[in-house]
ZADO-1210 file (C-alpha; in nm, 4 decimals, padded with zeros to 6 digits):
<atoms>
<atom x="01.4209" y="00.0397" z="00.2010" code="UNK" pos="1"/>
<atom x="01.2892" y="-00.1195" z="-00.1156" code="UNK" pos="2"/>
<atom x="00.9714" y="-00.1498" z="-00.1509" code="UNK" pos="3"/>
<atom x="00.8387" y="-00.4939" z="-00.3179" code="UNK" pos="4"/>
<atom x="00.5868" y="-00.5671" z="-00.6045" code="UNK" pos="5"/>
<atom x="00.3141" y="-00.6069" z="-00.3715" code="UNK" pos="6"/>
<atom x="00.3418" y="-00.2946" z="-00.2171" code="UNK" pos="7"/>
<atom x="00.3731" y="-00.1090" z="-00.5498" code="UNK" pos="8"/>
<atom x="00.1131" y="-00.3005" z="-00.7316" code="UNK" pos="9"/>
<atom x="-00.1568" y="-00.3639" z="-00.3978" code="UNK" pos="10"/>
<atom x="-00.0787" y="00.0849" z="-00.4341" code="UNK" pos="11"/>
<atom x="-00.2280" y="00.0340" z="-00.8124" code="UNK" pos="12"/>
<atom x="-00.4798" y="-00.1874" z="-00.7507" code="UNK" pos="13"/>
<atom x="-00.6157" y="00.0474" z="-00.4579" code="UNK" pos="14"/>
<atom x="-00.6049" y="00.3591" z="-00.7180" code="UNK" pos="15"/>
<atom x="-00.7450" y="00.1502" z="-01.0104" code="UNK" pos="16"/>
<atom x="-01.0635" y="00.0764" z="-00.8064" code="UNK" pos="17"/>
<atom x="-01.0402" y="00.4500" z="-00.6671" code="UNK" pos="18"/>
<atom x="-01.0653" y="00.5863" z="-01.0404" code="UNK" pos="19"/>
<atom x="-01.3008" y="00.3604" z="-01.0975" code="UNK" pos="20"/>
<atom x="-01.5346" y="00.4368" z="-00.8053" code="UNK" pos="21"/>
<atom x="-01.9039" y="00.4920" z="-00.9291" code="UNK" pos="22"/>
<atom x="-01.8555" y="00.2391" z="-01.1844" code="UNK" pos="23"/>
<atom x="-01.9469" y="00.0088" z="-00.9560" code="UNK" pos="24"/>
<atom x="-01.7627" y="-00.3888" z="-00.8809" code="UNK" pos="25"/>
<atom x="-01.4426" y="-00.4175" z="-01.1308" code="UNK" pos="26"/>
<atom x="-01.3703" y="-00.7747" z="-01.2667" code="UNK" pos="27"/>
<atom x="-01.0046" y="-00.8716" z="-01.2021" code="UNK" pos="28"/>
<atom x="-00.9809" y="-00.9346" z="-01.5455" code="UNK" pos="29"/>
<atom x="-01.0021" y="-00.5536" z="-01.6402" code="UNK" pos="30"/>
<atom x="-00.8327" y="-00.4519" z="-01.3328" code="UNK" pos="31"/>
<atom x="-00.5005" y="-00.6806" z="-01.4669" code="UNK" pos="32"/>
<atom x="-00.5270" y="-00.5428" z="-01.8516" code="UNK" pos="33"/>
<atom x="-00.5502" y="-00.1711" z="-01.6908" code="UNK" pos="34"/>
<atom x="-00.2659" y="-00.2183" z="-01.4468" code="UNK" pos="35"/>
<atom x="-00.0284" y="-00.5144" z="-01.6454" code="UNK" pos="36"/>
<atom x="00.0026" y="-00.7224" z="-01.3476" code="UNK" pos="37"/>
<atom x="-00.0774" y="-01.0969" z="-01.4127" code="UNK" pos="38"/>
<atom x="-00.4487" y="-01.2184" z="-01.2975" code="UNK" pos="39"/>
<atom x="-00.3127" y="-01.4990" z="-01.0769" code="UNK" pos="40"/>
<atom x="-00.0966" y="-01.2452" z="-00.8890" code="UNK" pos="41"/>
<atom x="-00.3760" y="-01.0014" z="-00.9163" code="UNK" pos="42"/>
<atom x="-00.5855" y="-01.2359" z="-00.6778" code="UNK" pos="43"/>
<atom x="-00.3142" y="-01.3027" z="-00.4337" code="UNK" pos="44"/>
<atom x="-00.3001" y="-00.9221" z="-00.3535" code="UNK" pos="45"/>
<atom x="-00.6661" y="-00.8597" z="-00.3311" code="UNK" pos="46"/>
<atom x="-00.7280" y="-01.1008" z="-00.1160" code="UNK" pos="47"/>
<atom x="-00.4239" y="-00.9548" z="00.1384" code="UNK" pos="48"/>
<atom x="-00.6523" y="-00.6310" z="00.0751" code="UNK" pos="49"/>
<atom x="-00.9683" y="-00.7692" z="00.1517" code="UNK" pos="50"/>
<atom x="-00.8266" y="-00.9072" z="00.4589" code="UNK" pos="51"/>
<atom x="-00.6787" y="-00.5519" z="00.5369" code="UNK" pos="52"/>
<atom x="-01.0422" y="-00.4219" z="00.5115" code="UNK" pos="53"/>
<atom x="-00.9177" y="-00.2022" z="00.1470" code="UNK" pos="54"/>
<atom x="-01.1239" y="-00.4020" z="-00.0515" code="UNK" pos="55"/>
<atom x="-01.4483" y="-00.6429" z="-00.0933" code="UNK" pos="56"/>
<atom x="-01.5627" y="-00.8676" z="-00.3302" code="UNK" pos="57"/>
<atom x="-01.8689" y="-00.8890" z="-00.5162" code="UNK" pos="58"/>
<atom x="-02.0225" y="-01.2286" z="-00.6641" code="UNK" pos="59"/>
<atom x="-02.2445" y="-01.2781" z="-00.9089" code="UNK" pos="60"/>
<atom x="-02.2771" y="-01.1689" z="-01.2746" code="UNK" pos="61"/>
<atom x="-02.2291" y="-00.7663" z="-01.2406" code="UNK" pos="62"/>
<atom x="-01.9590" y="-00.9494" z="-00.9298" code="UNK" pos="63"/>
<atom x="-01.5789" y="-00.8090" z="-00.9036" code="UNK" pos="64"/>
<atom x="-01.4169" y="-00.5476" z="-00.6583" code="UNK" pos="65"/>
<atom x="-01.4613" y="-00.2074" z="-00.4666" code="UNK" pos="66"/>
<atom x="-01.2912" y="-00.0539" z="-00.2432" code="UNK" pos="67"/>
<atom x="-01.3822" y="-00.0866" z="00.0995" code="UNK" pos="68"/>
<atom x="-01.3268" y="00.2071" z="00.2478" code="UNK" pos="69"/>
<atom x="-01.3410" y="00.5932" z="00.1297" code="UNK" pos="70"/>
<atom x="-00.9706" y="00.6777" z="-00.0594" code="UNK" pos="71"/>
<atom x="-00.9126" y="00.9602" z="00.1855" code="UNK" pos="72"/>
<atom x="-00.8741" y="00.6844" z="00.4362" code="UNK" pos="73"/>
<atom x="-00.6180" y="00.4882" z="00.2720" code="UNK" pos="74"/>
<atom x="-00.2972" y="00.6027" z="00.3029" code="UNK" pos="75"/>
<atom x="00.0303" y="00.4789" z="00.1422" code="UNK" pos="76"/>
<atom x="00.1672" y="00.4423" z="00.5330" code="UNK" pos="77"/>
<atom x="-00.1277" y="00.1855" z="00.5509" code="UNK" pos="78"/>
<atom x="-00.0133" y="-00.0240" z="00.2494" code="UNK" pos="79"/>
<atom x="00.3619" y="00.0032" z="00.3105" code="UNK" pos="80"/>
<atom x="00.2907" y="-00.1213" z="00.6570" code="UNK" pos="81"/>
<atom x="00.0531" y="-00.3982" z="00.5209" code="UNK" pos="82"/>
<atom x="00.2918" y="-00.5579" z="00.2767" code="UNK" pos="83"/>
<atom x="00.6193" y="-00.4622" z="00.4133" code="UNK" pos="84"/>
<atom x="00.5497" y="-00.4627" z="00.8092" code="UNK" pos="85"/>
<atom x="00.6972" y="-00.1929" z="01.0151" code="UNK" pos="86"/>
<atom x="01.0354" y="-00.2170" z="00.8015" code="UNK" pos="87"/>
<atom x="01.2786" y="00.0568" z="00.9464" code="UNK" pos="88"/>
<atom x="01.5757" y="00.1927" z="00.7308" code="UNK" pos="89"/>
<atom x="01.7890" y="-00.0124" z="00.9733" code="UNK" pos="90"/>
<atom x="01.7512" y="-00.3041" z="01.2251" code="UNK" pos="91"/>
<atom x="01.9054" y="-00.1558" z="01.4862" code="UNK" pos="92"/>
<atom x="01.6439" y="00.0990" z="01.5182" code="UNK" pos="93"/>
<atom x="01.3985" y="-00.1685" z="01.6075" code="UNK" pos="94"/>
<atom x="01.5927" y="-00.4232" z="01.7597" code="UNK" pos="95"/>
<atom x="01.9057" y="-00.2616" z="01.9215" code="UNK" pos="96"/>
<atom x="02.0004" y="-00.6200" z="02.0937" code="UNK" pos="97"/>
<atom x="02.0967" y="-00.7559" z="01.7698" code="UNK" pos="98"/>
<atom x="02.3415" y="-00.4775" z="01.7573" code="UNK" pos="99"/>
<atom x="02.6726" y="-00.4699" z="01.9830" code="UNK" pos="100"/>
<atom x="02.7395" y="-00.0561" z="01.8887" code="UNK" pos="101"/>
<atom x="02.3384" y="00.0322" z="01.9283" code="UNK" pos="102"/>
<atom x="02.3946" y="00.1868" z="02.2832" code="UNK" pos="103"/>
<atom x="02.7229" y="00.3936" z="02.1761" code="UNK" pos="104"/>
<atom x="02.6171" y="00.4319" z="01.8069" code="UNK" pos="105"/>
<atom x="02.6235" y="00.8426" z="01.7090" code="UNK" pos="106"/>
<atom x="02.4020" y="00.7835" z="01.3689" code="UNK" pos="107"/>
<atom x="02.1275" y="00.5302" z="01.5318" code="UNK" pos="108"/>
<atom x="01.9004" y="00.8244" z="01.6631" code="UNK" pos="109"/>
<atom x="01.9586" y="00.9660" z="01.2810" code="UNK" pos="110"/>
<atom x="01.8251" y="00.6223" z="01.1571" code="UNK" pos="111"/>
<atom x="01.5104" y="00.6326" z="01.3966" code="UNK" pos="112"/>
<atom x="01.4436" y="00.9522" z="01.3351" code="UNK" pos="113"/>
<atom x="01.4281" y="00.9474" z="00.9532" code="UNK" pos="114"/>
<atom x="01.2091" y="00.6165" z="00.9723" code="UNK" pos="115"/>
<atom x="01.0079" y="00.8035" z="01.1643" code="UNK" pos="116"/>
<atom x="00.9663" y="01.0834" z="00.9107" code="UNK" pos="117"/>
<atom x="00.9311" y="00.8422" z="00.6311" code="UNK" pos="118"/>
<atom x="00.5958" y="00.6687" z="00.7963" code="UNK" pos="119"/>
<atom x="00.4370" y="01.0469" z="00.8902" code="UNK" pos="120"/>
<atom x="00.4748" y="01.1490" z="00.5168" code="UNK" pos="121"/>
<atom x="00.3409" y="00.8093" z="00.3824" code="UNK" pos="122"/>
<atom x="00.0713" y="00.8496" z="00.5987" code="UNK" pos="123"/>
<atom x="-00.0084" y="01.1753" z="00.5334" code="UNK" pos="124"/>
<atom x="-00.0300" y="01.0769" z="00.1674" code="UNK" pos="125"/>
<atom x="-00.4121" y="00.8803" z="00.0825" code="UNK" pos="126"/>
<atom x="-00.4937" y="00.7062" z="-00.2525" code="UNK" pos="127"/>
<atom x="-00.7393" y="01.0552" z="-00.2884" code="UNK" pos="128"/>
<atom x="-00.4295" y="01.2822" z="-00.2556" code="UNK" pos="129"/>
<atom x="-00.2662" y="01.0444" z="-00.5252" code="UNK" pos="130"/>
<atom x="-00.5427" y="01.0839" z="-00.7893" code="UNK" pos="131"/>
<atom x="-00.6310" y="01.4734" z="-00.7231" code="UNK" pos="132"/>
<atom x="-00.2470" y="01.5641" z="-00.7455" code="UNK" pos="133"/>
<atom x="-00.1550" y="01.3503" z="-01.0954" code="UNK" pos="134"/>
<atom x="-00.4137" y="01.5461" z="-01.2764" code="UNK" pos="135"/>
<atom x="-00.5758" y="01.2215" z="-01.3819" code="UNK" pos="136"/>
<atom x="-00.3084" y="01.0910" z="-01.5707" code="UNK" pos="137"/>
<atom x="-00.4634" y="00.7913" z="-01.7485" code="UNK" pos="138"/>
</atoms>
């Protein structure tokens, strides 16, 4: 699995505001400078996030972003699953019709299983464990 840009960078958005907690709403502006990810595209993945319930929006002069929820309850399961869907390693494991060796295949249970162990580690893994365990590397 390979993960795309807006599962990477909707990660770095969510720890950006994280860090940035009791500093109340961030403007997208200093979220992009911080994080190098364009403003336009900036604003497409917020408002996936917002829709997710990750984030809100604030208007107004002192207006920008927060997160939405407390970064213990975010987990990178969450986010993968947001942007990517439920991908599995392989198709078969989710749609063994599309597959003529499914019922016979030996490795397909090897396949489920490990997409299985992927999505309990990245969901054992919030946007708090993230920022406690870098040491605040900033």
């Amino acid at each position: 699995m390979k993960l795309s840009t807006k599962t990477r960078y909707g990660t770095r958005i969510l720890i950006d505001l994280a860090l940035k907690i009791n500093q109340g709403a961030v403007q997208v502006s200093k979220i992009s400078s911080s994080q190098n990810i364009s403003a336009k595209y900036l604003e497409q993945i917020l408002r996936i996030l917002k829709q997710a319930g990750f984030v809100k929006s604030v208007r107004g002069p002192k207006g920008g972003h927060l997160l939405a929820k407390d970064p213990d309850k975010i987990s990178l399961g969450q986010i993968v699953r947001l942007f990517e869907g439920q991908a599995d390693l392989v198709a078969c494991t989710s749609s063994p019709e599309n597959c003529k060796m499914a019922a016979d295949c030996l490795v397909r249970d090897a396949w489920q299983e490990a997409t299985s162990v992927l999505y309990k580690n990245l969901d054992n893994i919030s946007i708090a464990n993230l920022i406690h365990c870098s040491g605040n590397k900033r």
